[in-house]
C-alpha positions as CSV (number, residue, x, y, z in Angstrom):
1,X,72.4,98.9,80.7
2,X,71.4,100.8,77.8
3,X,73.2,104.4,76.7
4,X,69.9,106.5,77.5
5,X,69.9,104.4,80.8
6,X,73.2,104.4,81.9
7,X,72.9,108.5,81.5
8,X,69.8,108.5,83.4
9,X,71.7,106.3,86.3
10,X,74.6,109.0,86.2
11,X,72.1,111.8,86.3
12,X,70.0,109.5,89.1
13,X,73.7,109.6,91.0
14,X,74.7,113.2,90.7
15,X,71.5,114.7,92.1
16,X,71.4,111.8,95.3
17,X,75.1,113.1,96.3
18,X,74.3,116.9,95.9
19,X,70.9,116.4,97.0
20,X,72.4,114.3,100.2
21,X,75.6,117.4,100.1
22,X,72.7,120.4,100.6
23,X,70.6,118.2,103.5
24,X,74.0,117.9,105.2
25,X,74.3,121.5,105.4
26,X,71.3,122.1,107.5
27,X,72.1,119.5,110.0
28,X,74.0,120.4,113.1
29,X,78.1,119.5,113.1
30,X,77.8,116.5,115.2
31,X,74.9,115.3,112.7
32,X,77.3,116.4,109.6
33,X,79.9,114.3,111.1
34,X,77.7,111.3,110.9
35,X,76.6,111.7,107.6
36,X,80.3,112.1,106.0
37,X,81.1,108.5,105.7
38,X,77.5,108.0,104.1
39,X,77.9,111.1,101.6
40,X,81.6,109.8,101.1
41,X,80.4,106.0,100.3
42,X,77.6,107.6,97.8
43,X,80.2,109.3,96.0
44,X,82.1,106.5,95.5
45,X,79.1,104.6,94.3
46,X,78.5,107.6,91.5
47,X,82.0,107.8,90.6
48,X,81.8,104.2,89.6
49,X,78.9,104.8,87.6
50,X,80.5,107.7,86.0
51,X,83.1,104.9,84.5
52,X,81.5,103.9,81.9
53,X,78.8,101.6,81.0
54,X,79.5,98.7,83.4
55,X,78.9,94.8,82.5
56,X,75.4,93.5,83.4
57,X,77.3,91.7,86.4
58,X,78.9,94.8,87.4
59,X,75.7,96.6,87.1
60,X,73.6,94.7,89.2
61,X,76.1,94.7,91.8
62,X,76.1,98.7,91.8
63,X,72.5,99.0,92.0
64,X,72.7,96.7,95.2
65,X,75.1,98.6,96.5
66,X,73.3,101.9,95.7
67,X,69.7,100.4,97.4
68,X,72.0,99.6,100.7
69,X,73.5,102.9,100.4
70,X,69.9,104.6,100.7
71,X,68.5,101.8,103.2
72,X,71.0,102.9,105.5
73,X,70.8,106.9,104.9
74,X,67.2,106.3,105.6
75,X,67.1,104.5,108.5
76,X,70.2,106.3,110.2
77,X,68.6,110.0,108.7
78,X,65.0,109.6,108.7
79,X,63.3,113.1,110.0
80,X,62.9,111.8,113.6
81,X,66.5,110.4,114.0
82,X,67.4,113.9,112.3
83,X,64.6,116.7,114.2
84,X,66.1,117.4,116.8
85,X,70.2,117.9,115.0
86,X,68.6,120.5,112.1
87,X,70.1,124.0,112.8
């Protein structure tokens, strides 16, 4: 990853987990509840981008591990899982 990339990535990673952090707060408690573990999990993921620039290896891996991450917010979060849990 380049400098100006690995900066946009970190940017890319800081908006998805206070962009996922403001959504949570309109869902109900028991929705909120579910999402934890999924906002926790993306955190992670951006605090391991915020490391430094990783190897290409290690890079690859976290963009992997990011695309599952937002595979499984989607399909777990989508509007008409999430319609009838906003307050």
């Amino acid at each position: 990853m380049g400098g100006e990339n690995h900066l946009k990535q970190m940017s890319c990673a800081e908006s998805a987990v206070v962009e996922l952090g403001i959504a949570k707060s309109f869902l109900t408690e028991e929705k909120q509840k579910g999402l934890e573990p999924e906002l926790a999990q993306l955190t992670a993921l951006r605090d391991k981008i915020k490391e430094g620039e990783p190897s290409p290896g290690v890079a690859s891996r976290l963009r992997q591990d990011v695309e599952r991450q937002k595979i499984r917010i989607e399909k777990r979060f989508s509007y008409s899982k999430t319609k009838d849990y906003i307050k």
